[in-house]
C-alpha positions in Angstrom: -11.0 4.3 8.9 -8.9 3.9 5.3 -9.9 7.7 4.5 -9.2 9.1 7.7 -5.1 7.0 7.4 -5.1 8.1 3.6 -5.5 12.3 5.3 -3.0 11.3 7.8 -0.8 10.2 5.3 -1.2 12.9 2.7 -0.8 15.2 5.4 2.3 14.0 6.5 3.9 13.5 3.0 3.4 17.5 2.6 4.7 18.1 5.9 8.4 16.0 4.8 7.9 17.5 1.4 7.9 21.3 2.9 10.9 20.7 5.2 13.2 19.0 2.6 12.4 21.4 -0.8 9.8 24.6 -0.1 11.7 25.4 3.2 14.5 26.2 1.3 12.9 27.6 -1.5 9.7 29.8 -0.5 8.3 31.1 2.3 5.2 29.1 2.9 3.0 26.9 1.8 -0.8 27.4 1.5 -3.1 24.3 1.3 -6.9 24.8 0.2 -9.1 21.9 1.5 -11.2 20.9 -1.4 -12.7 18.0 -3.3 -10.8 17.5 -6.6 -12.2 15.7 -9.8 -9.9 12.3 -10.1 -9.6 13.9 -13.7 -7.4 16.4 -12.9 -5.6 14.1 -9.8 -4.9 11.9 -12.6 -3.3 14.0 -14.4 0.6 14.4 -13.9 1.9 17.6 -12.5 4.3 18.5 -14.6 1.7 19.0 -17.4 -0.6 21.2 -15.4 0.2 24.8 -15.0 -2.4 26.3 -12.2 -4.0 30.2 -11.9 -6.4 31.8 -9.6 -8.3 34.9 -8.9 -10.4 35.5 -6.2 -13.6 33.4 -7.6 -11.8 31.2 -10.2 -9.3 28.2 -10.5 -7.9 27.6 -13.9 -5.8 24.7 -14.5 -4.2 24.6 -17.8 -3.0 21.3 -19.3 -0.2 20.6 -21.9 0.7 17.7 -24.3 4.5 17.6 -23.2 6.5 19.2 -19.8 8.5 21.4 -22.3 4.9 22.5 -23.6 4.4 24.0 -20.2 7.6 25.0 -19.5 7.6 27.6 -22.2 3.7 28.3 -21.0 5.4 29.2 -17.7 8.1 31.2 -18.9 6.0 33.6 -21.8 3.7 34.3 -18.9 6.0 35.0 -16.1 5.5 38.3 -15.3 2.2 39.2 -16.7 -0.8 39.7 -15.0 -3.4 37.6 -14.3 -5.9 39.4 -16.7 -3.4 39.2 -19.3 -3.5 34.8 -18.9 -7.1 34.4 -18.2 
């Protein structure tokens, strides 16, 4: 019963989260169901930068928020070959 409230809840967060920030900013939103190592749950988001090809997820993870900032910004633009 806790799991299935926790997916309710999750669920719902995204759901307020989309209508106050990615309406405004994007287009949509797509969600992947998966089970994710508590590794990289536990780490915080603003350290992780995140690719993807059709057969692989890469998530790269920085010391500092500025550290992936600049990550973000040198690799804007390139293509995914040119990152992985």
């Amino acid at each position: 019963m806790k799991k299935k409230k926790l997916e309710i809840t999750q669920k719902q967060e995204f759901q307020k989260f989309y209508k106050k920030y990615l309406n405004k900013t994007s287009d949509k939103m797509i969600c992947i169901k998966t089970d994710m190592s508590q590794e990289i749950c536990d780490i915080d988001d603003e350290l992780k930068a995140i690719y993807h090809s059709r057969d692989t997820v890469c998530i790269w993870v920085f010391k500092t928020r500025e550290d992936r900032n600049r990550f973000m910004d040198e690799t804007s633009g390139m293509k995914k070959e040119e990152i992985l």
